[in-house]
N, C-alpha and C positions, 0 to 999 in steps of 0.2 A: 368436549363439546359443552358439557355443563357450566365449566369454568370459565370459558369465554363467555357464556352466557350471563352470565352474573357480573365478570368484571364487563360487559359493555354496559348492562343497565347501573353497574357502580360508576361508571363515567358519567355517564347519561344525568346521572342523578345529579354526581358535584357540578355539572355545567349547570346545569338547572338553575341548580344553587345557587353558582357562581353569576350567572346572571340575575339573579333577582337580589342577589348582594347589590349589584352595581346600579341596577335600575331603583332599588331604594337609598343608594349614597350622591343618584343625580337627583330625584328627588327632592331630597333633604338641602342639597346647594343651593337650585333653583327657590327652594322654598326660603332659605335663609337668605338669599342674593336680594329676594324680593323684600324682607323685611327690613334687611343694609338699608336698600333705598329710601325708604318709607322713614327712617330712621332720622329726624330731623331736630335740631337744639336751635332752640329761640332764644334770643337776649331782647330784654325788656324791663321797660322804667317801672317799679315796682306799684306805681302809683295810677299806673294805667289800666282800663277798665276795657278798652277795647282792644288790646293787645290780647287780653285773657278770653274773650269772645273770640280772636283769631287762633287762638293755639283751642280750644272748645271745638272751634268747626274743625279742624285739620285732624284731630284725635276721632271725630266722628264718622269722617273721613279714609280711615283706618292708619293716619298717621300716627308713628310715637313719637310722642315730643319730647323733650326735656326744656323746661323750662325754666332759663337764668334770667333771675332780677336783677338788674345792676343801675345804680346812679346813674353809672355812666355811658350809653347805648354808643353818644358822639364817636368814642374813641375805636369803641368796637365796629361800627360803622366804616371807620376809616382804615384801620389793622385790613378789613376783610376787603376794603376798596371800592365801596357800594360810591359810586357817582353820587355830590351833593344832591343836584337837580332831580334826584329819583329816591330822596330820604321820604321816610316815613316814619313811625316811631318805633317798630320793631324791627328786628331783622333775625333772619332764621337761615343757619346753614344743614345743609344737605349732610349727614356724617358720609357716607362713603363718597362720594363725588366732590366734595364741596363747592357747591355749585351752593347760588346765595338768594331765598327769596327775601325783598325788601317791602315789607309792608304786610297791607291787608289783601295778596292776592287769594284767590280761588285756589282750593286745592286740587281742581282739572287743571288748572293751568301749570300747577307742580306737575303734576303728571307729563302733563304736553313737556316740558323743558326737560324732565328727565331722559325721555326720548332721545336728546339730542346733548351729549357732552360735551360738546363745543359752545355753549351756550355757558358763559360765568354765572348770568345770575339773568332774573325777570323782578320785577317792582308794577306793584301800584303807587306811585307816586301821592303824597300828599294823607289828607283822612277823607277817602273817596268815602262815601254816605248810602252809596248802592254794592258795599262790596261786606264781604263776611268780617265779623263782630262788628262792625260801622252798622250794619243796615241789612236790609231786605236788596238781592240781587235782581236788577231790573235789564238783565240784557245790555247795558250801555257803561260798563266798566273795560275800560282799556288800560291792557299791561301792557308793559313795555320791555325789552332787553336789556341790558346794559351800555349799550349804543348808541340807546335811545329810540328804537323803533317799535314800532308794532308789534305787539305778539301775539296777544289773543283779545277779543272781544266776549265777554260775557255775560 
């Protein structure tokens, strides 16, 4: 009687175990899943002032950045397949998804596109003047897709 007694609470005990093994290795995924995302490399003309204000908001953001200078953004630009008509002077890819932002977007609107991975990429077209390192955000900056549509207003 005693015997059973003891090996059930020794069961009892490694399930225990065994479940808080598991509920801290999903955890630790999700926690790490969410960092992948957040995990974004920017290519940028070394000599730009506003590109370094875009990667400033997106790190404050709780993005990590890594940031490459290069001469040559054009060619990078085109490797990644960012549409002309949606250039801007930086461009930043997603590391786990690589999904591509083009420019000086919001870092809500990273978020909003991450949502959805069928989305290549989103841009602010041009050096919008109401958008992060450009400027103070006034509500009236519209991103686009890589389609060319709509995506968010901010």
């Amino acid at each position: 009687m005693l015997a059973s007694f003891y090996s059930f609470t020794l069961e009892q005990f490694f399930m225990k175990l065994w479940l808080a093994a598991v509920a801290l290795m999903t955890a630790s995924s999700l926690a790490h899943a969410d960092s992948d995302s957040k995990a974004i490399t920017v290519y940028q003309d070394p000599n730009c002032g506003c590109c370094s204000g875009w990667v400033d908001h997106m790190r404050g953001e709780g993005f990590e950045v890594t940031a490459i200078k290069t001469q040559d953004v054009t060619s990078v630009k085109q490797k990644l397949g960012v549409p002309a008509q949606l250039s801007s002077c930086h461009t930043g890819v997603i590391n786990e998804t690589g999904q591509i932002v083009e420019g000086h977007v919001p870092a809500n609107v990273v978020r909003k596109m991450l949502t959805n991975p069928t989305i290549k990429g989103v841009a602010a077209p041009g050096m919008p003047v109401n958008a992060p390192g450009m400027g103070t955000m006034d509500g009236n900056l519209v991103t686009v897709d890589f389609t060319g549509k709509p995506f968010s207003k901010d």
